[in-house]
Structures are given as structure tokens and as C-alpha cells.
C-alpha positions as CSV (number, residue, x, y, z in Angstrom):
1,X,-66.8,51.2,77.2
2,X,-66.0,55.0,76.2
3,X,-62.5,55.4,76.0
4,X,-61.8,59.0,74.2
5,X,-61.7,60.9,77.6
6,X,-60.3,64.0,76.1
7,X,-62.9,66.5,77.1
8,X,-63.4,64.7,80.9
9,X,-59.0,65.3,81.1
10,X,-59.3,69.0,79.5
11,X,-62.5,69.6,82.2
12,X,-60.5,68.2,85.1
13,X,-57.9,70.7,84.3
14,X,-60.2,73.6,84.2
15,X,-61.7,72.7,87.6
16,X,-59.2,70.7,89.7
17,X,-59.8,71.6,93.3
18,X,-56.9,73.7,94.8
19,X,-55.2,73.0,98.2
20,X,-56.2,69.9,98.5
21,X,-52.5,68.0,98.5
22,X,-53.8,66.1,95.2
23,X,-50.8,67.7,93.3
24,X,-53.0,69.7,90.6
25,X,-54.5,72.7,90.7
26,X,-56.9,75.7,88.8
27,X,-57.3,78.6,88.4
28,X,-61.3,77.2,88.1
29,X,-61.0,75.2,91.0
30,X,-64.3,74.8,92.5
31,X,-66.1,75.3,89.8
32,X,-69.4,73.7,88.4
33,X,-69.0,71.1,85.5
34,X,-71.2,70.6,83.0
35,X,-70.1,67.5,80.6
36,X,-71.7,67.6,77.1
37,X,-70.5,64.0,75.6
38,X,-70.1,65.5,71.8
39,X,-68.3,62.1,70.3
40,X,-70.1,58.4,69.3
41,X,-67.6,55.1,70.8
42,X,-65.4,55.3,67.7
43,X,-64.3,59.1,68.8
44,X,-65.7,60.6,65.4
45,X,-67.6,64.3,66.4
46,X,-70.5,64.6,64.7
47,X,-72.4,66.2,67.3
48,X,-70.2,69.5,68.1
49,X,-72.9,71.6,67.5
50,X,-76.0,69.8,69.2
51,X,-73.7,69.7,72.6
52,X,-72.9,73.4,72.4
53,X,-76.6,74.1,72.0
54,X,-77.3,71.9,74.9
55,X,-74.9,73.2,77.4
56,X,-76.1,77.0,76.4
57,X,-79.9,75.8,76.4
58,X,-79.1,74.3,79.7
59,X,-77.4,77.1,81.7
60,X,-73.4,77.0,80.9
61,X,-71.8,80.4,81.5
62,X,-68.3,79.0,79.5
63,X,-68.3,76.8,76.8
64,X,-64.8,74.9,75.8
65,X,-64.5,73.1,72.9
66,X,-61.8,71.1,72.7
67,X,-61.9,69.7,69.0
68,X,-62.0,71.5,65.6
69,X,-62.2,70.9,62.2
70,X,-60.9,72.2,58.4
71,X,-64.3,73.0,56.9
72,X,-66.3,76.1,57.1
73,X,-69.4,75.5,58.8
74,X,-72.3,78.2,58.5
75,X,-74.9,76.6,61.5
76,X,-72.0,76.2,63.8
77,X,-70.7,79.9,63.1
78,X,-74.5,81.4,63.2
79,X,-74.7,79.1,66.9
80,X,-71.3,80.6,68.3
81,X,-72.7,84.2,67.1
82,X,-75.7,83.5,69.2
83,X,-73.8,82.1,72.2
84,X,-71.9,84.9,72.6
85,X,-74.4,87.7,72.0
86,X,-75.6,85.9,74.7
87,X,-73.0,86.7,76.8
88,X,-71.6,82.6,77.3
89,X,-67.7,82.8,76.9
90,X,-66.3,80.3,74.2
91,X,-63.0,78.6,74.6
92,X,-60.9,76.6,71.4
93,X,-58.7,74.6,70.6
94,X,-56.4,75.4,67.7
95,X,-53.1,74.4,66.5
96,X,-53.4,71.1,67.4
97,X,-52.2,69.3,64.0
98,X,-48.4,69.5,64.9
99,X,-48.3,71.8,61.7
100,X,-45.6,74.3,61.9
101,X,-46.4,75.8,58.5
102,X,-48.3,79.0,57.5
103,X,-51.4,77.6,58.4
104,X,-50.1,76.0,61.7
105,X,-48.9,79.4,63.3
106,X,-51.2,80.6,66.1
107,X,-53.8,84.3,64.9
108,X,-51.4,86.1,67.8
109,X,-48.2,85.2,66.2
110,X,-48.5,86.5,62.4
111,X,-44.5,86.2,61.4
112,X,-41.8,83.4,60.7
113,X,-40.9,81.5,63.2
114,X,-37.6,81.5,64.7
């Protein structure tokens, strides 16, 4: 069985239904899900870029990533490029290593912490 459900929780949070006494609900609600299964059973993504491509290919207005990595990738910039001269809107994850140093501090916060 799958068991990294990461992306299905993230996806579910984007699109919960509103008023519907469930206890959760979006800003999305309602919306149409698409879900691009990016990871093989151990959890290791090696297939970022061929789900993004899909999920463009294939009609998705937003794209959310939920994962992220420390290398520079040229294909994967050159496809984000495309996707949003496109006009898709692209959603990431970042800042998720628990690192609080100079490389953990989020683009919008550019001083020490306090």
C-alpha cells in the first residue's frame, strides 16, 4: 500500500468543502482536484518534474508542489518558466528543513531573527 499521503492531506486542505459541519474548511472549497502521484512506494521524488508536466499538459490552472530539493535543476526551472508564461499559477513549499539559519529564513523575511 502507498502510505506517503502528503500531497492527498495538502490537496484536502486546499479544497475542503465549506459549510458542510465537517469541521474544516477553504478558502478553495469546491474546487476541482487534479492528483499527480509524483513519489515511488519508498516516498523518494524522482518524478517532480514529469507530474508538473502532466497536470499542465492535462488542464491544471494551479500547480502546488509540496516537496523541494537542494540542487539546482535547469529542466525543472526551464518547465516552471514555461508553466507560468502559460499563465498556470505555481505554489511551493519552502522552509520546510526546521533550519533556522541563514539559509532557513523565508525570501520575505531578509533580517535576524528575533
Amino acid at each position: 500500500a502507498y502510505d506517503w499521503s502528503h500531497g492527498t492531506h495538502c490537496a484536502g486542505l486546499a479544497g475542503a468543502m465549506n459549510n458542510n459541519s465537517v469541521g474544516v474548511a477553504s478558502i478553495g472549497g469546491g474546487v476541482t482536484l487534479m492528483g499527480v502521484r509524483i513519489a515511488d512506494d519508498n516516498g523518494d521524488m524522482y518524478y517532480g518534474n514529469y507530474g508538473v508536466q502532466w497536470a499542465a499538459q492535462n488542464g491544471a490552472k494551479v500547480i502546488s508542489m509540496s516537496y523541494g530539493s537542494f540542487q539546482e535543476d535547469a529542466t525543472e526551472r526551464n518547465l516552471m518558466q514555461a508553466c507560468y508564461n502559460a499563465g498556470i499559477i505555481l505554489v511551493a513549499a519552502a522552509g520546510n528543513e526546521g533550519d533556522q539559519g541563514a539559509h532557513g529564513r523565508r525570501g520575505r523575511d531578509p533580517g535576524p531573527r528575533q
